[in-house]
Every structure is written in C-alpha cells, then in structure tokens.
N, CA, C and O atoms as a Tinker XYZ file with bonds, in Angstrom:
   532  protein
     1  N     13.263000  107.954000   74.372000    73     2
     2  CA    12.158000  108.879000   74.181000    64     1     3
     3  C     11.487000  109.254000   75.494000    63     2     4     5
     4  O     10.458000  109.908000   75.326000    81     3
     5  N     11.825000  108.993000   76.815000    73     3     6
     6  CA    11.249000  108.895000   77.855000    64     5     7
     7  C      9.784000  108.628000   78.018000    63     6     8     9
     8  O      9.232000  109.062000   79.029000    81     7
     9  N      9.001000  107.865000   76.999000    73     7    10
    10  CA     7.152000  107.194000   77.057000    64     9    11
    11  C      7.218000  107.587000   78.197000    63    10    12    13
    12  O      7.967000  107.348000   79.144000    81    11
    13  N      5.942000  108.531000   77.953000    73    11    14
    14  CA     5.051000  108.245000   79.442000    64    13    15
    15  C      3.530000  107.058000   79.244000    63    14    16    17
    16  O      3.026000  106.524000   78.257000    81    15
    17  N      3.234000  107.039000   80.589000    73    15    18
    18  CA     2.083000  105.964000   80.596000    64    17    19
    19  C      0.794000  106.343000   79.573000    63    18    20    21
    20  O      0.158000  105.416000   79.071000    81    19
    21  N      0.425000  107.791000   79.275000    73    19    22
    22  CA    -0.009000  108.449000   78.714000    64    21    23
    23  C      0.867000  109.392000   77.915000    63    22    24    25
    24  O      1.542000  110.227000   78.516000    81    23
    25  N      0.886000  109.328000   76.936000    73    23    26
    26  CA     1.907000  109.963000   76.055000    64    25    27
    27  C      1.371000  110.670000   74.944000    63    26    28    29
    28  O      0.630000  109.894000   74.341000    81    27
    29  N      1.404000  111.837000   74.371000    73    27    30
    30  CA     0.551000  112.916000   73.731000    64    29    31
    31  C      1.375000  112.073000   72.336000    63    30    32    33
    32  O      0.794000  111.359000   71.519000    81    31
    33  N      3.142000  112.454000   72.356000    73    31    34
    34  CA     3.692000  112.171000   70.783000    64    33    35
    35  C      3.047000  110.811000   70.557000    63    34    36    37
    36  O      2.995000  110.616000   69.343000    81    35
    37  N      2.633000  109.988000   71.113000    73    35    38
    38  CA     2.701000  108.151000   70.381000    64    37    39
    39  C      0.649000  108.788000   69.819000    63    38    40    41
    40  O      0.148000  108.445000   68.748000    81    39
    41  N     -0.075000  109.667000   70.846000    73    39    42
    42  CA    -1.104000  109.444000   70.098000    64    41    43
    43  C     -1.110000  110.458000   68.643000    63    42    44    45
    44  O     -1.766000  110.110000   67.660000    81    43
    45  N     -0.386000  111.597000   68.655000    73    43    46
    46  CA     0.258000  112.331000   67.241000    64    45    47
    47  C      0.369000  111.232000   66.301000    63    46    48    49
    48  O     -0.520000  110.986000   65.485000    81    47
    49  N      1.326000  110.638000   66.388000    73    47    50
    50  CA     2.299000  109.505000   65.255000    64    49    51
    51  C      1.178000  108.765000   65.065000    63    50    52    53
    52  O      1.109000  108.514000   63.862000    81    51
    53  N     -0.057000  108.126000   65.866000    73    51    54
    54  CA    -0.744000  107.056000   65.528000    64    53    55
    55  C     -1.759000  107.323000   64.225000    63    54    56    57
    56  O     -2.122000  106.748000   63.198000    81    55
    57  N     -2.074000  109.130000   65.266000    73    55    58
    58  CA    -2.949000  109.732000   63.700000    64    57    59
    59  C     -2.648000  110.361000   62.810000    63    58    60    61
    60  O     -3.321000  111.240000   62.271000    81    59
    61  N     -1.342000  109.908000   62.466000    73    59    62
    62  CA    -0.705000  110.061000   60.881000    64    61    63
    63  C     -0.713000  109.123000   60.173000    63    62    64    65
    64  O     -0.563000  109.229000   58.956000    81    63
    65  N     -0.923000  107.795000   60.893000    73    63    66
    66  CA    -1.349000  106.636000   60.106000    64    65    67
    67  C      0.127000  106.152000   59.376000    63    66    68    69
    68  O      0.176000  105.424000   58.385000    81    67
    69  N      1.244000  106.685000   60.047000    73    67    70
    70  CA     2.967000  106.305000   59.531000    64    69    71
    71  C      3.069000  105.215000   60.448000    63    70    72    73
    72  O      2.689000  104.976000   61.594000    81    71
    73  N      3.645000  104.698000   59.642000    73    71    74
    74  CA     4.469000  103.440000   60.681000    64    73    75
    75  C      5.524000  104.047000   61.640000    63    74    76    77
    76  O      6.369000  104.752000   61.089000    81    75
    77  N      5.635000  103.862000   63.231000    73    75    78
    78  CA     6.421000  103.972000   63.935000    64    77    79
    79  C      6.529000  103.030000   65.204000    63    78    80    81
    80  O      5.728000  102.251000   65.721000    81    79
    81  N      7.514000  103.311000   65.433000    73    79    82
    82  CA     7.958000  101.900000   66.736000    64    81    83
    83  C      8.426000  103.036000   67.527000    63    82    84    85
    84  O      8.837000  104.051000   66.964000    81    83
    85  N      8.387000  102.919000   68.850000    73    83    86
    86  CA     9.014000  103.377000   70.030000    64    85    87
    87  C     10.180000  102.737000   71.115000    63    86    88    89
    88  O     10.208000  101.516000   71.268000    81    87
    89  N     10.859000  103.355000   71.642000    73    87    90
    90  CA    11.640000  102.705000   72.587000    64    89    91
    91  C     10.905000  103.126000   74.107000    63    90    92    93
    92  O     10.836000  104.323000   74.386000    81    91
    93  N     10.508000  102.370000   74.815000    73    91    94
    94  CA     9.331000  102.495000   75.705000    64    93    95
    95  C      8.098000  101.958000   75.035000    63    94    96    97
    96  O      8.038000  101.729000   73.826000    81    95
    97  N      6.919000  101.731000   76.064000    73    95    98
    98  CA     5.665000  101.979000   75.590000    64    97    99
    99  C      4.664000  102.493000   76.632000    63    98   100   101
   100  O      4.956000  102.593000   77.824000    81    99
   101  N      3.018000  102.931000   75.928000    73    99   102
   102  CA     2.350000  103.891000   76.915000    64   101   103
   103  C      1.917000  102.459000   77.588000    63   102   104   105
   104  O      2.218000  101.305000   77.285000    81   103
   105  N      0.921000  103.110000   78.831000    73   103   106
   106  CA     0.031000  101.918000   79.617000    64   105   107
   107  C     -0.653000  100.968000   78.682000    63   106   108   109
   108  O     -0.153000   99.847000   78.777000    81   107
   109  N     -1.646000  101.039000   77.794000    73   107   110
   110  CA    -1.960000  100.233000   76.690000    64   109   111
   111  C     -1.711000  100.303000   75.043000    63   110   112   113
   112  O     -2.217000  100.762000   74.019000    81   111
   113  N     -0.956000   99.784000   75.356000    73   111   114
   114  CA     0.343000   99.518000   73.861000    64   113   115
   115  C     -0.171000   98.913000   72.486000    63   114   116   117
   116  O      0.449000   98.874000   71.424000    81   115
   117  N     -1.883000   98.295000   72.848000    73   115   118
   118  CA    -2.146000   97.702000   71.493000    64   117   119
   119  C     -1.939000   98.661000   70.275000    63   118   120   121
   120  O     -1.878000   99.881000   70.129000    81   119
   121  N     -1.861000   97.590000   69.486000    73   119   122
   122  CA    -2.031000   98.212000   68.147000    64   121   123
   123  C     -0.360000   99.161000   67.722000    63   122   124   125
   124  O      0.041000   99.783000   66.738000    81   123
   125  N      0.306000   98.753000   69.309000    73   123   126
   126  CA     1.795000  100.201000   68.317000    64   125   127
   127  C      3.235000   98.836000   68.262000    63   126   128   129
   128  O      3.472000   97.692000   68.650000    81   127
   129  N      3.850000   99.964000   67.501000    73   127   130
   130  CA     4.935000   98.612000   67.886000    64   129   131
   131  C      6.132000   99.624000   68.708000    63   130   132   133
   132  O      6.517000  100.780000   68.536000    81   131
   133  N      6.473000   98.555000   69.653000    73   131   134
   134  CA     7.287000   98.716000   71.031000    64   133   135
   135  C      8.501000   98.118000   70.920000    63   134   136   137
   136  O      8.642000   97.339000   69.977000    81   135
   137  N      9.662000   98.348000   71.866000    73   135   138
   138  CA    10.806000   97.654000   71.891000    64   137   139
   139  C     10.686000   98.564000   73.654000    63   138   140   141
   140  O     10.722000   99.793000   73.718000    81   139
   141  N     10.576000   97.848000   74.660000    73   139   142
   142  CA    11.152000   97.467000   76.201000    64   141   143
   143  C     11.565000   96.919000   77.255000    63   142   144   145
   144  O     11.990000   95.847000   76.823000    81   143
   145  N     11.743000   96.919000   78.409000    73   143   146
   146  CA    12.345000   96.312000   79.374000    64   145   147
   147  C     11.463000   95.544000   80.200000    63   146   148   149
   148  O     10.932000   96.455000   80.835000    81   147
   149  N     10.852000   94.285000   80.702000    73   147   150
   150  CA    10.579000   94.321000   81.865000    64   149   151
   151  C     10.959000   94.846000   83.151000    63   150   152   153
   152  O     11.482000   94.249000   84.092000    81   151
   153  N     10.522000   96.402000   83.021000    73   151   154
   154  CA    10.924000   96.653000   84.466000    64   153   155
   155  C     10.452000   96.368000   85.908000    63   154   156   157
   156  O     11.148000   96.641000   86.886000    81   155
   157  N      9.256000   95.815000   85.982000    73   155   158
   158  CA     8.069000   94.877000   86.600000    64   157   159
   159  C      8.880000   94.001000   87.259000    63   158   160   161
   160  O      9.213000   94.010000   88.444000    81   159
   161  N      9.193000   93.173000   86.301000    73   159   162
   162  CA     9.833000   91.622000   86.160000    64   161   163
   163  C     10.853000   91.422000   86.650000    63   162   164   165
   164  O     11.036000   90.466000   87.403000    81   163
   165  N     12.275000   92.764000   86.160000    73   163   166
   166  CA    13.169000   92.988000   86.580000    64   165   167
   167  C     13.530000   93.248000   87.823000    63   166   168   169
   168  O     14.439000   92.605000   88.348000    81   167
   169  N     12.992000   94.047000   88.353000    73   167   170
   170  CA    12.959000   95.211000   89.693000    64   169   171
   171  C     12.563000   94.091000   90.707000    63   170   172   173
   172  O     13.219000   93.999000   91.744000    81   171
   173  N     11.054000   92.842000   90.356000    73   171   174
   174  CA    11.220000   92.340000   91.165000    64   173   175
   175  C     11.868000   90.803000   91.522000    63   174   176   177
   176  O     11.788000   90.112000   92.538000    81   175
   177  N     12.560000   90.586000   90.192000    73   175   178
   178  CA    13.845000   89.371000   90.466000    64   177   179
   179  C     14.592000   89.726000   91.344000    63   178   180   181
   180  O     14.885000   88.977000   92.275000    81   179
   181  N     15.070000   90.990000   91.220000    73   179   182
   182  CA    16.123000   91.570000   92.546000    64   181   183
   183  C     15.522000   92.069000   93.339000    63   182   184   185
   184  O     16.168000   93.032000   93.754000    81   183
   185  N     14.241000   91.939000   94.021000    73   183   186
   186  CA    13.521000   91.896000   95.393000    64   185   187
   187  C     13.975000   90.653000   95.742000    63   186   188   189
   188  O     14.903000   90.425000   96.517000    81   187
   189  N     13.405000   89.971000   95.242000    73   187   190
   190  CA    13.231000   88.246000   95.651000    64   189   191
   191  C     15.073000   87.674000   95.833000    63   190   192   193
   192  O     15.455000   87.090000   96.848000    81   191
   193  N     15.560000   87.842000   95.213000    73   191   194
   194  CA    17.451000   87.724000   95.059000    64   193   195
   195  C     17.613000   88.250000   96.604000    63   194   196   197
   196  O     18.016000   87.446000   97.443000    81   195
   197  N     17.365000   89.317000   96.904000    73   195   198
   198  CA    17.629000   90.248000   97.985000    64   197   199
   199  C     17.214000   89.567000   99.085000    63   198   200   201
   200  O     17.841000   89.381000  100.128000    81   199
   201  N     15.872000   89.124000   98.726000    73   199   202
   202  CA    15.367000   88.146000   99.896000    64   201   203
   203  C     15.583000   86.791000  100.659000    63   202   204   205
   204  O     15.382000   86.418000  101.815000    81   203
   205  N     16.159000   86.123000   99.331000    73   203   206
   206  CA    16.761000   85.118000   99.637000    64   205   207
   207  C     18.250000   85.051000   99.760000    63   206   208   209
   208  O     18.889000   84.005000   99.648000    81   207
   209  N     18.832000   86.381000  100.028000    73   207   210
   210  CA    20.118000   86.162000  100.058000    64   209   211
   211  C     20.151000   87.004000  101.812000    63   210   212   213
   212  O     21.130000   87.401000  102.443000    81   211
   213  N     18.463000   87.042000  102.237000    73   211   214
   214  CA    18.683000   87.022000  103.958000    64   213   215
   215  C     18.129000   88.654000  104.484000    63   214   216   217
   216  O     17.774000   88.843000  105.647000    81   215
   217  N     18.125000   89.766000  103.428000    73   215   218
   218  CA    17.295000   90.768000  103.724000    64   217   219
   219  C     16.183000   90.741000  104.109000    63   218   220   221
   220  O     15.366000   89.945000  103.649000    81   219
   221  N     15.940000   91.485000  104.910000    73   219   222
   222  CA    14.314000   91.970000  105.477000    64   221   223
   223  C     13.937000   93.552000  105.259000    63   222   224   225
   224  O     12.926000   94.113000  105.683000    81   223
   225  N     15.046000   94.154000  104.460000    73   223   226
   226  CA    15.014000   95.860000  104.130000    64   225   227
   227  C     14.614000   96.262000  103.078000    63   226   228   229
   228  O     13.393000   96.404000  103.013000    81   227
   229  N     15.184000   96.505000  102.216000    73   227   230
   230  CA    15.365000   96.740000  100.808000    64   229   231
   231  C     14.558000   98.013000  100.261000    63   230   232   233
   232  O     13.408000   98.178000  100.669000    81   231
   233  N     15.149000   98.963000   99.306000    73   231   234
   234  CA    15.121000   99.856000   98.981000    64   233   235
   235  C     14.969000  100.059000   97.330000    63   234   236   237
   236  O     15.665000   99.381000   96.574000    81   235
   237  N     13.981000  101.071000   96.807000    73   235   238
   238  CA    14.073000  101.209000   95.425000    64   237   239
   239  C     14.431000  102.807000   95.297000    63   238   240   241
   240  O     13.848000  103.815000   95.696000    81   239
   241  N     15.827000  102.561000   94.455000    73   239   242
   242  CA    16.098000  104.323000   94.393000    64   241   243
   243  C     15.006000  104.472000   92.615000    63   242   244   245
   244  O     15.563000  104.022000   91.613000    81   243
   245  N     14.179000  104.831000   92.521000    73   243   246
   246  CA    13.633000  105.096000   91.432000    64   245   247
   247  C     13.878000  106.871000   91.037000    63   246   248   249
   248  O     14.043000  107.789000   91.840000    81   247
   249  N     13.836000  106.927000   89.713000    73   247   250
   250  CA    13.601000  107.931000   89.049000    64   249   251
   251  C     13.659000  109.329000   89.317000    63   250   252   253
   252  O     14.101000  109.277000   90.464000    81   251
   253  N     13.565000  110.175000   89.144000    73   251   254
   254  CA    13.522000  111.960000   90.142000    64   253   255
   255  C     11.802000  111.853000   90.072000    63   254   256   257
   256  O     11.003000  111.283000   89.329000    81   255
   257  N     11.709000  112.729000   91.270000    73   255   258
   258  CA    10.076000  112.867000   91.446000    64   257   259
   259  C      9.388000  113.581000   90.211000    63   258   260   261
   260  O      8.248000  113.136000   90.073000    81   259
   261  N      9.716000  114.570000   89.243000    73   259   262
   262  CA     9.275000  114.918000   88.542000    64   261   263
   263  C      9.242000  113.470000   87.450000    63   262   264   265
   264  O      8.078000  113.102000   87.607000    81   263
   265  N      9.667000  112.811000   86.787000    73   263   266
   266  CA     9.353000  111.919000   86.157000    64   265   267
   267  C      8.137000  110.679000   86.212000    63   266   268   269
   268  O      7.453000  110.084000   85.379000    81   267
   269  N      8.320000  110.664000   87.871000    73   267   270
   270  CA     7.536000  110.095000   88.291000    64   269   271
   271  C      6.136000  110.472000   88.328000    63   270   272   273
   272  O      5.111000  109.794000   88.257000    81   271
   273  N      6.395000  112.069000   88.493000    73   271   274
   274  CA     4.863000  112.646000   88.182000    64   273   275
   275  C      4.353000  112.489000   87.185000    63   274   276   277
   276  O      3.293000  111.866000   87.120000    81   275
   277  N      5.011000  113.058000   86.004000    73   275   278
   278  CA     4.907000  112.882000   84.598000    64   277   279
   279  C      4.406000  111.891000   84.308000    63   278   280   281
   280  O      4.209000  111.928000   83.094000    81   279
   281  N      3.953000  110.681000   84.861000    73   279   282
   282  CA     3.678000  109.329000   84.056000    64   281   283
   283  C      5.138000  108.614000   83.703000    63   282   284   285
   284  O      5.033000  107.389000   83.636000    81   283
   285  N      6.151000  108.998000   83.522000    73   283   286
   286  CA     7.402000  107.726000   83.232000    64   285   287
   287  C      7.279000  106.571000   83.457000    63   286   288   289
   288  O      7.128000  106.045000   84.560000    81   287
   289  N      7.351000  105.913000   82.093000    73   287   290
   290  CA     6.383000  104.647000   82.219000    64   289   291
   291  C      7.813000  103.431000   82.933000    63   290   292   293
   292  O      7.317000  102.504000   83.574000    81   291
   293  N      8.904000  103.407000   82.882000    73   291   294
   294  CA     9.973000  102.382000   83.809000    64   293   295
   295  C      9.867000  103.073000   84.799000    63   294   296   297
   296  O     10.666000  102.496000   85.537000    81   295
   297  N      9.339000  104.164000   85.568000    73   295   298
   298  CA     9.163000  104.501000   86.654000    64   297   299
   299  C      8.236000  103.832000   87.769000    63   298   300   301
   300  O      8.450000  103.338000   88.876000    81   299
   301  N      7.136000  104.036000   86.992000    73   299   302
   302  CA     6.052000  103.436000   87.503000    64   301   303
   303  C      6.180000  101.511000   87.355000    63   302   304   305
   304  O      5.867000  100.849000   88.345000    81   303
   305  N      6.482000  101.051000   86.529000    73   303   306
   306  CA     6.515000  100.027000   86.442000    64   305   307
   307  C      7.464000   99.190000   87.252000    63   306   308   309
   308  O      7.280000   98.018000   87.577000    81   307
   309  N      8.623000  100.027000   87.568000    73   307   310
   310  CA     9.592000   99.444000   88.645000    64   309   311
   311  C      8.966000   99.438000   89.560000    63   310   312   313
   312  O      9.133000   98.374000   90.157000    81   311
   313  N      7.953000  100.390000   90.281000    73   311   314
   314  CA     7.912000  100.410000   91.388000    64   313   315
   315  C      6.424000   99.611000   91.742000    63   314   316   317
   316  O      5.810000   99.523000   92.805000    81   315
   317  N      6.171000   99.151000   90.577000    73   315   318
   318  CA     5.042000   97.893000   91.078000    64   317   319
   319  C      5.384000   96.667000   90.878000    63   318   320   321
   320  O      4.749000   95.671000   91.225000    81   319
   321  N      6.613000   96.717000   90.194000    73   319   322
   322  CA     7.345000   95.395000   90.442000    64   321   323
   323  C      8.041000   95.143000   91.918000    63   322   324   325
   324  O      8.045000   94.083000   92.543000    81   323
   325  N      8.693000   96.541000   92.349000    73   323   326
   326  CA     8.761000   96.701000   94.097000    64   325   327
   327  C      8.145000   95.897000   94.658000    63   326   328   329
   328  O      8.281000   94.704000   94.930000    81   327
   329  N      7.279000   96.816000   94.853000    73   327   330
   330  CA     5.901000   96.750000   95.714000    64   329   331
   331  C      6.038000   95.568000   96.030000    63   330   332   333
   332  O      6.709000   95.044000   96.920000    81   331
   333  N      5.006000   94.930000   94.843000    73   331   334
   334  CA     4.447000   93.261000   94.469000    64   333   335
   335  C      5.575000   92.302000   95.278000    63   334   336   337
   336  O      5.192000   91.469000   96.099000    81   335
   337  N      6.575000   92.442000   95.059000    73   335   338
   338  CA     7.575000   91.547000   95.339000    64   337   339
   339  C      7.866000   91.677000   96.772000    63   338   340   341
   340  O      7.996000   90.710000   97.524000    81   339
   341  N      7.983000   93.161000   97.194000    73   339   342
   342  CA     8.408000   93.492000   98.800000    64   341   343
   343  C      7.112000   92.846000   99.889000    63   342   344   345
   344  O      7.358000   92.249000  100.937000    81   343
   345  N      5.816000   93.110000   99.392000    73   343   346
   346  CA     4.768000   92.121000  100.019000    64   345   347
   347  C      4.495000   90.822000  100.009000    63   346   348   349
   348  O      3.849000   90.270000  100.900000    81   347
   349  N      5.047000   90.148000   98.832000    73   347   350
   350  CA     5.382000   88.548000   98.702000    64   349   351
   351  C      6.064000   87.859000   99.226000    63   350   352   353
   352  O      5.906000   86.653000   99.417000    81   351
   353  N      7.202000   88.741000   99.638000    73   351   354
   354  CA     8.391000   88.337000  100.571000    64   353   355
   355  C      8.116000   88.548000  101.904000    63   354   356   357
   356  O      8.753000   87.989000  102.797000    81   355
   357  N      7.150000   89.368000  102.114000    73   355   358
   358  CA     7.153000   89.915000  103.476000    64   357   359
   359  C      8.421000   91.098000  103.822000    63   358   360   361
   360  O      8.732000   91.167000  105.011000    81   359
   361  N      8.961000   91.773000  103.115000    73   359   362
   362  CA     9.944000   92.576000  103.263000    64   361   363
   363  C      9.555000   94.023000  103.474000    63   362   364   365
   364  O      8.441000   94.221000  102.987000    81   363
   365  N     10.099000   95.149000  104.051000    73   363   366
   366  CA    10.199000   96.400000  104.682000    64   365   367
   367  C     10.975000   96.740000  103.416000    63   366   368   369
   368  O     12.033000   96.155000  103.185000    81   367
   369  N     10.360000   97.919000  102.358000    73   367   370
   370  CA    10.427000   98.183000  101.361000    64   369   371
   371  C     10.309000   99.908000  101.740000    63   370   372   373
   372  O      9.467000  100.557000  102.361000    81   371
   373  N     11.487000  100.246000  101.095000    73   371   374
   374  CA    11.410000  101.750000  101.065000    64   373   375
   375  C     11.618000  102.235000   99.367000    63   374   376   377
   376  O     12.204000  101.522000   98.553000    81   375
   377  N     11.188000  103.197000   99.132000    73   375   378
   378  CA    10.998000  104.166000   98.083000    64   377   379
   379  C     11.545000  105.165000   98.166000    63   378   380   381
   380  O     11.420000  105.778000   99.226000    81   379
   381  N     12.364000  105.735000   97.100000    73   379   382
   382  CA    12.639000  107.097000   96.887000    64   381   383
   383  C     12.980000  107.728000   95.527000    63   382   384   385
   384  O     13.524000  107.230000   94.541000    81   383
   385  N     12.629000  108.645000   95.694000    73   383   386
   386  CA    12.687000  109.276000   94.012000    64   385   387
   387  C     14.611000  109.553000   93.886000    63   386   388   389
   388  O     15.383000  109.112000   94.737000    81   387
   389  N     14.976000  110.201000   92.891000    73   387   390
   390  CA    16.569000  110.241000   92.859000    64   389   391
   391  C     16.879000  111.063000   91.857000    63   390   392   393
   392  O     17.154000  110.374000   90.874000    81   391
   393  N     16.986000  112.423000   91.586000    73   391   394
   394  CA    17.535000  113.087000   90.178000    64   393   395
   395  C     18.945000  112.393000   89.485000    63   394   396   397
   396  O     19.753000  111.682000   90.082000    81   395
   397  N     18.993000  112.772000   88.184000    73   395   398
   398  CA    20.522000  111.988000   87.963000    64   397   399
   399  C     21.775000  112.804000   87.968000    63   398   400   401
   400  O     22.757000  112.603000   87.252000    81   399
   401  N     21.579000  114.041000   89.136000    73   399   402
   402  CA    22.906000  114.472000   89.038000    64   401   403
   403  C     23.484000  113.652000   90.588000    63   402   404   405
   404  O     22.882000  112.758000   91.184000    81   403
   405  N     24.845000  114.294000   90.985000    73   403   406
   406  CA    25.203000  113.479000   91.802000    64   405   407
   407  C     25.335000  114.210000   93.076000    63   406   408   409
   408  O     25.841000  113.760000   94.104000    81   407
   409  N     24.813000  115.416000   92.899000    73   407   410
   410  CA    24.245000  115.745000   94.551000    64   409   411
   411  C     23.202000  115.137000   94.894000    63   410   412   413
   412  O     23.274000  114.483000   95.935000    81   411
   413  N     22.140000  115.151000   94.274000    73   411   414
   414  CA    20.720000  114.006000   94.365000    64   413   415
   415  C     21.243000  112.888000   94.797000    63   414   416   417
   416  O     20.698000  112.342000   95.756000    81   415
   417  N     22.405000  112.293000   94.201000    73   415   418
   418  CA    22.499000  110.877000   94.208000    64   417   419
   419  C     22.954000  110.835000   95.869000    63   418   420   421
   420  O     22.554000  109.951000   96.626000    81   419
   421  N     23.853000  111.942000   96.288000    73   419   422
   422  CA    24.189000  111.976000   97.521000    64   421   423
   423  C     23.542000  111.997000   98.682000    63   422   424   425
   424  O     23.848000  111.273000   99.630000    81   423
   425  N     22.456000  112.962000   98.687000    73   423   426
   426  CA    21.059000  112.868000   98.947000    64   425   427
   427  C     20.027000  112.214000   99.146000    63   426   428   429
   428  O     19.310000  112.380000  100.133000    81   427
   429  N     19.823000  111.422000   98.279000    73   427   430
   430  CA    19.121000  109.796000   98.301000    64   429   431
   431  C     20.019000  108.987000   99.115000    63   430   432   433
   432  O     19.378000  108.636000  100.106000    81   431
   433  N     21.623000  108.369000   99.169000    73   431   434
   434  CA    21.916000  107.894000  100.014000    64   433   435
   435  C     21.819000  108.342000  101.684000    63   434   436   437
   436  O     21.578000  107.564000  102.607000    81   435
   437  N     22.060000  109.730000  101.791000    73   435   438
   438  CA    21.902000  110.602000  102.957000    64   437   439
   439  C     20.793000  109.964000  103.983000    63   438   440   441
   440  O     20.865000  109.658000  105.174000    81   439
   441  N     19.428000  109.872000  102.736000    73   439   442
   442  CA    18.366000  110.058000  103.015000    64   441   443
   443  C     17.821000  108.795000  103.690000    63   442   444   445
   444  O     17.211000  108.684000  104.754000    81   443
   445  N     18.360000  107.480000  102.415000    73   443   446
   446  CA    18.462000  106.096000  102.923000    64   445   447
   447  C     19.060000  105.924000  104.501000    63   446   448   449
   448  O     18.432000  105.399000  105.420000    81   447
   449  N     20.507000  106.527000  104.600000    73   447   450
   450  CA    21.017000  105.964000  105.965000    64   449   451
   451  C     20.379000  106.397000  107.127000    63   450   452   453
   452  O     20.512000  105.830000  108.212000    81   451
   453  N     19.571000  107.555000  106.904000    73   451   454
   454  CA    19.531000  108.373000  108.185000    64   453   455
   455  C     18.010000  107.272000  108.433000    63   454   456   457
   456  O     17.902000  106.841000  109.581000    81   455
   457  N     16.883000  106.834000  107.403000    73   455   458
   458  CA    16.142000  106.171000  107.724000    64   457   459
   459  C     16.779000  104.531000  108.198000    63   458   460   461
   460  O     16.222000  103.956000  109.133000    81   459
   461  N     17.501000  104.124000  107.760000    73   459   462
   462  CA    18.046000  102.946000  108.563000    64   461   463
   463  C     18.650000  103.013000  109.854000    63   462   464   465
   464  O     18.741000  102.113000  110.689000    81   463
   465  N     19.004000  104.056000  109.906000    73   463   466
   466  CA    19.735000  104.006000  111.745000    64   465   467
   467  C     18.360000  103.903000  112.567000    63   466   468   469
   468  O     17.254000  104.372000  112.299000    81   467
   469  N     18.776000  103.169000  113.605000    73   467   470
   470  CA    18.380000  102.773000  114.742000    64   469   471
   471  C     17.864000  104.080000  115.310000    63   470   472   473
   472  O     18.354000  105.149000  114.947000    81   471
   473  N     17.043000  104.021000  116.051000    73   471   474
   474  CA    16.229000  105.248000  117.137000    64   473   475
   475  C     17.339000  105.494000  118.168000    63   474   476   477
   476  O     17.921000  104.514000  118.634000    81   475
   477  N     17.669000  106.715000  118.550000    73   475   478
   478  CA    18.313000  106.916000  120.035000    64   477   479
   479  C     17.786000  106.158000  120.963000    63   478   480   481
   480  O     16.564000  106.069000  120.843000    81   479
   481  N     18.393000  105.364000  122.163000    73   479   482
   482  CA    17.670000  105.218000  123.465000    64   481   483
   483  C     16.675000  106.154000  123.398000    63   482   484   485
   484  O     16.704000  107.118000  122.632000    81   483
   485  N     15.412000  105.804000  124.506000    73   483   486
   486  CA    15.101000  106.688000  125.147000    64   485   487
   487  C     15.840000  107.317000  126.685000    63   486   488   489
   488  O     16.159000  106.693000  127.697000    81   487
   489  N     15.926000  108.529000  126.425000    73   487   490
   490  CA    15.909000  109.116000  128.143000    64   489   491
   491  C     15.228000  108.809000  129.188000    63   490   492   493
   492  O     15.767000  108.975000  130.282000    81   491
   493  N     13.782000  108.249000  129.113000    73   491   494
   494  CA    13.067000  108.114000  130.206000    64   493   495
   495  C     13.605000  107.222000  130.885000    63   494   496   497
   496  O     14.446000  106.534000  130.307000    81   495
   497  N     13.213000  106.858000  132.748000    73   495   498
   498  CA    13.593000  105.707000  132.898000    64   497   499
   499  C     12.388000  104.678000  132.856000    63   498   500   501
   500  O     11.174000  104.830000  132.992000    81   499
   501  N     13.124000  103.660000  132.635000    73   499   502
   502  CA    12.092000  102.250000  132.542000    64   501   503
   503  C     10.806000  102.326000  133.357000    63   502   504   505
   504  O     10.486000  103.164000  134.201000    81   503
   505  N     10.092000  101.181000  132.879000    73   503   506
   506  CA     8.999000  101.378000  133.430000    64   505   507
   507  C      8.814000  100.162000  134.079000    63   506   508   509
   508  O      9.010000   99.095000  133.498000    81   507
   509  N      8.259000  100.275000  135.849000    73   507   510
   510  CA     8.571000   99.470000  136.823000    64   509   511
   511  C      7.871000   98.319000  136.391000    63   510   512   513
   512  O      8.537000   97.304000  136.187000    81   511
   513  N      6.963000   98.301000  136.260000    73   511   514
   514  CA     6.016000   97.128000  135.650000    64   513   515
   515  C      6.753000   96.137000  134.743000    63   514   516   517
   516  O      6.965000   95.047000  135.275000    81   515
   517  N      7.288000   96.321000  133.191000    73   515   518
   518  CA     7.606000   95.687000  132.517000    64   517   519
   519  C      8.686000   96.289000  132.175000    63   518   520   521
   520  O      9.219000   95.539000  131.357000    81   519
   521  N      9.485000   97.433000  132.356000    73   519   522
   522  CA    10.621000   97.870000  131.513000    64   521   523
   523  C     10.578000   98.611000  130.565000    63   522   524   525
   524  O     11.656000   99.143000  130.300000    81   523
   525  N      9.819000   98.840000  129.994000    73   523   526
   526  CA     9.528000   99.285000  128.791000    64   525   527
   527  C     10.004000  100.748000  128.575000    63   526   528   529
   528  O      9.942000  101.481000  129.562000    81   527
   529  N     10.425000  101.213000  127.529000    73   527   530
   530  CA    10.894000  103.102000  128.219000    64   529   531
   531  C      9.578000  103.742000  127.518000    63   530   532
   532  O      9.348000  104.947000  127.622000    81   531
C-alpha cells in the first residue's frame, strides 16, 4: 500500500468504523491493526555488521526522492535506523535517494563512486614550513 507517515486512506477507513489492517503503518499506529518490518532495527543491524566487519564508510541507498518526500513510512524509518547506528559506531554515513528503474540504479552507484574516490593531488607546491599543499 506504500503507508505514508501521515496517510489520508488509513484516516478514511478509520472513519468508517470497518475493520481494516494495513501492510505498513502511519507514524502513530494506535488503535489500527498493522502488519511491518522493522526497518529501524533492520537497516541498523547492518550498520553495526558493517562495522564490525572493519568499515568506517557505509552507505544507505534509500528510496527515490519523491517517496521520501511523500512521507514513505520504510523510508524514513530506514534512514533513522542509519543515522542512529552510523553515529554509534562512529562511522562516515552517506545517503542517497534511488528510483527503481535501472538507470537510477546506475546513477546512484555513479554517484556513490565518484564520492568515494580520493581528491586529486594538489598542484601547488608544498609548503616550506610543514609541507602541507
């Protein structure tokens, strides 16, 4: 159903007073019945995995930016499971949105490598004092 965090259909269905369950749920879920993922929980087991298996990088390809705008509630929730986890670890955490076709997907990697490469030298020459360019 793609729930958003705020979701217009779940408050419709509530004031029909029908019984319904969702796959997703909004930001505060009392009172509905839900079936979801820890994506929180999830997203940041494999921070911490990542971390202890010797990373100091790590990357979340999340969602296309429009979803993300929208409120998409595993959107948002992955990426505070990120977060949380990339600052616990002390880890260099990057973000990026990702459509699901596969030029996007190409794109997002593009986008990843070109931020992981290393800086050119500088041209200048050193600096007499300490070296420094």
């Amino acid at each position: 159903m793609e729930i958003r965090l705020e979701d217009d259909r779940v408050t419709r269905l509530t004031k029909t007073g029908l019984p319904f369950a969702t796959i997703g749920r909004i930001a505060e879920p009392h009172g509905m019945s839900w079936i979801d993922i820890d994506y929180s929980g999830l997203i940041a087991r494999c921070v911490h995995h990542l971390g202890d298996l010797g990373h100091r990088h790590v990357a979340l390809v999340n969602r296309s930016a429009e979803l993300v705008a929208a409120g998409y509630g595993p959107s948002h929730r992955a990426l505070a499971g990120f977060r949380a986890a990339a600052v616990q670890r002390g880890l260099t955490g990057v973000e990026v949105c990702c459509g699901d076709d596969t030029a996007s997907g190409e794109a997002c990697v593009e986008q990843l490598l070109v931020r992981s490469r290393p800086s050119p030298p500088s041209t200048r020459p050193p600096c007499r004092e300490c070296g420094a360019r």
